[in-house]
N, C-alpha and C positions, 0 to 999 in steps of 0.2 A: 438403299437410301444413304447418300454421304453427306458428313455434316459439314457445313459452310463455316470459314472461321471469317470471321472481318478483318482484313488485314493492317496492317499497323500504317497510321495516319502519317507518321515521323521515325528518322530514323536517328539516333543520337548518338554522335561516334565519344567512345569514351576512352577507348586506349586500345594498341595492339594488343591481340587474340596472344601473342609470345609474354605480353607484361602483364600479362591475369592467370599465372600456374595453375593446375587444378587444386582445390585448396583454398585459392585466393577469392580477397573480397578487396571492394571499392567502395568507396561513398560518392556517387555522383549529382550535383543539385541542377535542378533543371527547372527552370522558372521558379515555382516556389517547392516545389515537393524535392525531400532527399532521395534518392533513391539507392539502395543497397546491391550493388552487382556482384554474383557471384558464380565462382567455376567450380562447377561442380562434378569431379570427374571429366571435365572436358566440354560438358556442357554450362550454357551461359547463363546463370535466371536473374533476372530483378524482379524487384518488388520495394514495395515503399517502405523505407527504415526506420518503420515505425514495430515495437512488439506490441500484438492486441490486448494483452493483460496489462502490459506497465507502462505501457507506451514509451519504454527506454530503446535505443538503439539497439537493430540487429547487429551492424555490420563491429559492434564491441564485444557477441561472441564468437564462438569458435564454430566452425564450420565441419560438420558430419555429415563425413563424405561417402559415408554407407544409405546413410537414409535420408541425404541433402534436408538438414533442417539445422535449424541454429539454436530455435529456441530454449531447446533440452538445455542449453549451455549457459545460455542466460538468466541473470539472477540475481536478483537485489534482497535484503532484507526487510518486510515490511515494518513500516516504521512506527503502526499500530500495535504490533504482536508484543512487544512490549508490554503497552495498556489491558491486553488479558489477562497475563499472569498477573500487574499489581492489581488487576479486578478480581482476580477469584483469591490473592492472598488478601486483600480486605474483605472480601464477601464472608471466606470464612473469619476474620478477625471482627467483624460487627457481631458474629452471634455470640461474642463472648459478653460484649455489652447489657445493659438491662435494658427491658423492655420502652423503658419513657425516652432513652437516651436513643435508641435504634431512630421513634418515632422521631423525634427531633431532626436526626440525620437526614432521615425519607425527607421531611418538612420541607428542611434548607435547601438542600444538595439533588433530590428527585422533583420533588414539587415547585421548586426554585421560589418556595417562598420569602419573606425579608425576616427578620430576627422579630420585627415590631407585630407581623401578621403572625406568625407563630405565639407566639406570648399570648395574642386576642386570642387564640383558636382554642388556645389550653388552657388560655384565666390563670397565667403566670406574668411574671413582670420578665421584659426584654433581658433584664440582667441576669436573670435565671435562666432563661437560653442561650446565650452567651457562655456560660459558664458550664452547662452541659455542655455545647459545642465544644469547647476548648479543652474542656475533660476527655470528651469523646474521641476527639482527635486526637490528644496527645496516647492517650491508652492505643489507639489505633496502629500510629506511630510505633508503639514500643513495640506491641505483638507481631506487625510485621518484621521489625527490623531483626528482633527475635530467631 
């Protein structure tokens, strides 16, 4: 049984077979899609230059020409990772807190309540949560920076 391939609708001349080394890569745009062309060993591949995780540009990295892929090469820092480490250095800096001042936190910040609904909840006046807040945060503040 031989498998049938569908043969290709169009053919898009992109540059002489001599101005693509093996090694090389091209950015070629074709109606709307980019397309990444690259010699691999001597053989031709495209594919759309797009990378499926970051959706940043293949043909920006480096071309391995043992195992024809790019992606190994490519590589951004994400720009969330960041936000983990200051989430677990305040996570553990809230347990230094006392227990009314943590709740407070949860309040505003987790429940995304208003300073006025918080005060109703607890039978304190606004200005009393206000003032945990600002306590809370600055103590937060230090221990991290710490």
């Amino acid at each position: 049984m031989a498998a049938t391939l569908n043969p290709m609708t169009e053919v898009i001349d992109i540059c002489p077979v001599s101005e693509l080394p093996p090694g090389g890569m091209r950015l070629v745009e074709w109606e709307d899609l980019e397309i990444a062309v690259f010699n691999c060993n001597g053989e031709i591949l495209a594919i759309e230059d797009r990378c499926s995780h970051d959706n940043g540009p293949l043909v920006e990295g480096e071309l391995d020409q043992d195992d024809c892929t790019v992606a190994d090469t490519i590589g951004a820092e994400d720009e969330r990772y960041e936000l983990i480490e200051d989430d677990a250095a305040v996570s553990e800096a809230v347990q230094i807190l006392p227990n009314r001042a943590r709740r407070i936190l949860k309040l505003r910040f987790v429940d995304d309540m208003t300073q006025s609904e918080i005060a109703k909840q607890l039978d304190i006046s606004q200005m009393q949560v206000s003032r945990v807040l600002r306590r809370s945060i600055d103590e937060l503040r230090e221990h991290v920076a710490a």
